[in-house]
C-alpha positions in Angstrom: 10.1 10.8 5.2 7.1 10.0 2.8 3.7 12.2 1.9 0.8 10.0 1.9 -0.8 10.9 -1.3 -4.0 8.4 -1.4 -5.8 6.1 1.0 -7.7 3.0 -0.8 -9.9 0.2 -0.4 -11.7 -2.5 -1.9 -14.6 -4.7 -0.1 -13.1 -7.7 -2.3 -10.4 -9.4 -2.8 -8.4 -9.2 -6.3 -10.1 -6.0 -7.1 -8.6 -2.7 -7.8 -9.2 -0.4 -5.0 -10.7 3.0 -5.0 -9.1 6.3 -3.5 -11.1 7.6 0.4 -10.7 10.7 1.9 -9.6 8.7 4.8 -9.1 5.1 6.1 -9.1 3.6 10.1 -7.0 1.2 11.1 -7.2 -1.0 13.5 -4.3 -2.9 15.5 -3.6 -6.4 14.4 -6.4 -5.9 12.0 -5.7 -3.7 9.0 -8.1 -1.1 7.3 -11.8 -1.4 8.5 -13.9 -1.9 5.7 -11.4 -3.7 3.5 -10.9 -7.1 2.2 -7.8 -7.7 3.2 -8.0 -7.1 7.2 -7.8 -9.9 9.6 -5.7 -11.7 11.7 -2.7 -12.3 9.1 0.9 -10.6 8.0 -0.8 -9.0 4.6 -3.0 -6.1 6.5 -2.0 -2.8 5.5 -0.4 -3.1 1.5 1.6 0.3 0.7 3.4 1.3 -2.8 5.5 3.8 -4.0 4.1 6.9 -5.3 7.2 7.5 -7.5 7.4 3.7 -8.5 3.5 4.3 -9.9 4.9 7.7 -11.4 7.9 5.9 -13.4 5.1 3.0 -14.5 3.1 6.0 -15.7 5.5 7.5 -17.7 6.3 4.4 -19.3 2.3 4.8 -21.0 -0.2 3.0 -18.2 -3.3 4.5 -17.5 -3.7 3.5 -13.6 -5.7 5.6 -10.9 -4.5 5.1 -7.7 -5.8 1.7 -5.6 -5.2 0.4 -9.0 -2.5 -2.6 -7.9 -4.5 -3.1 -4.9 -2.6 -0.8 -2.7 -4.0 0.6 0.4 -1.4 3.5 0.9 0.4 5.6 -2.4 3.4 7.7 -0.3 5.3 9.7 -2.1 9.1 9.7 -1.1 10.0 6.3 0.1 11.0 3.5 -2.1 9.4 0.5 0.2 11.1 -2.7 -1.5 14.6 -1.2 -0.5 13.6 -1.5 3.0 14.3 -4.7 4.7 11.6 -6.7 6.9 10.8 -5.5 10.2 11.1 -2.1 9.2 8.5 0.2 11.4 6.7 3.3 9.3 4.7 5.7 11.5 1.9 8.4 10.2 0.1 10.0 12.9 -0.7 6.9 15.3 -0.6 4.3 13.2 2.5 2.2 13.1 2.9 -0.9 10.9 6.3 -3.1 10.0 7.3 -4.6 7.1 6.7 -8.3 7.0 6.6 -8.7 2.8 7.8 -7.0 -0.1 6.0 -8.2 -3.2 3.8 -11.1 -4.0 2.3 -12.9 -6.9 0.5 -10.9 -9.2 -3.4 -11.9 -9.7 -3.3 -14.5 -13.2 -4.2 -12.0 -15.8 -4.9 -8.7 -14.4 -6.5 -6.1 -16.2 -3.1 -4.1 -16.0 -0.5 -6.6 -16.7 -2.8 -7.7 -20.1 -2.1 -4.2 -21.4 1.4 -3.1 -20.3 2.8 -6.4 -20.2 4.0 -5.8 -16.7 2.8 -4.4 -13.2 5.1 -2.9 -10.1 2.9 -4.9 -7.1 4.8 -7.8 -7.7 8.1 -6.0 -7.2 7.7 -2.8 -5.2 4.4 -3.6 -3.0 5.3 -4.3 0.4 3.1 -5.5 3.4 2.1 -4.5 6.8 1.0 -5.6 10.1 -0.8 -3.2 12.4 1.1 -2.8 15.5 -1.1 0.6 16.7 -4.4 1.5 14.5 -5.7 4.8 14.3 -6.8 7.5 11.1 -4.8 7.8 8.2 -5.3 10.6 5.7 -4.2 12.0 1.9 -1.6 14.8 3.3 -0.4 12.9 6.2 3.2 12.0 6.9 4.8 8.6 7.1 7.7 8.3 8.7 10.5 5.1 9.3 10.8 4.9 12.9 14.1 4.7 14.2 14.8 1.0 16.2 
């Protein structure tokens, strides 16, 4: 079981995203209001709060959204998880169709630490029930 600890967006693609008190979701969409909805497998993007903790620690400066992430959760270490995997917070479910991806050429965070997580531990979501997600809320695997 995971603690959803921010909700982000970003209007553009290849931006950081920014932390809102709450984000809508809409089946075989993604986030309303954010770049990366549509019809596609890369709708919803969730990372590790932990795995952002450990990066942290290790001296980066990063608020949360900063990888591009639309959910931080807190409790579940997503690129263990194998594809097809079904979360579920509130009404929302969503399953697993990538972990990781190629980092943007240069981005602002991999220019200072020499590294960033999204590649690795950033995993991707298709919408298979929308509804409201918010900071607080629990995510959940769902058992098959």
């Amino acid at each position: 079981m995971g603690k959803v600890i921010a909700v982000c967006t970003s209007e553009a693609k290849g931006t950081q995203k920014v932390s809102v008190p709450e984000i809508e979701i809409k089946e075989d969409w993604g986030i309303q209001g954010d770049a990366h909805a549509g019809k596609w497998h890369r709708q919803v993007s969730l990372l590790s709060f932990d795995k952002i903790e450990e990066f942290r620690a290790r001296g980066a400066e990063v608020e949360d959204g900063a990888f591009g992430e639309n959910l931080v959760v807190q409790g579940i270490d997503f690129a263990t998880l194998p594809i097809g995997t079904k979360f579920v917070c509130n009404d929302v479910v969503l399953e697993l169709t990538q972990i990781g991806k190629e980092c943007h050429s240069g981005c602002a965070i991999f220019k200072k630490m020499g590294e960033c997580i999204m590649p690795k531990q950033g995993v991707f979501t298709r919408v298979l029930h929308g509804g409201t997600i918010r900071p607080g809320d629990e995510l959940t695997i769902m058992e098959e």
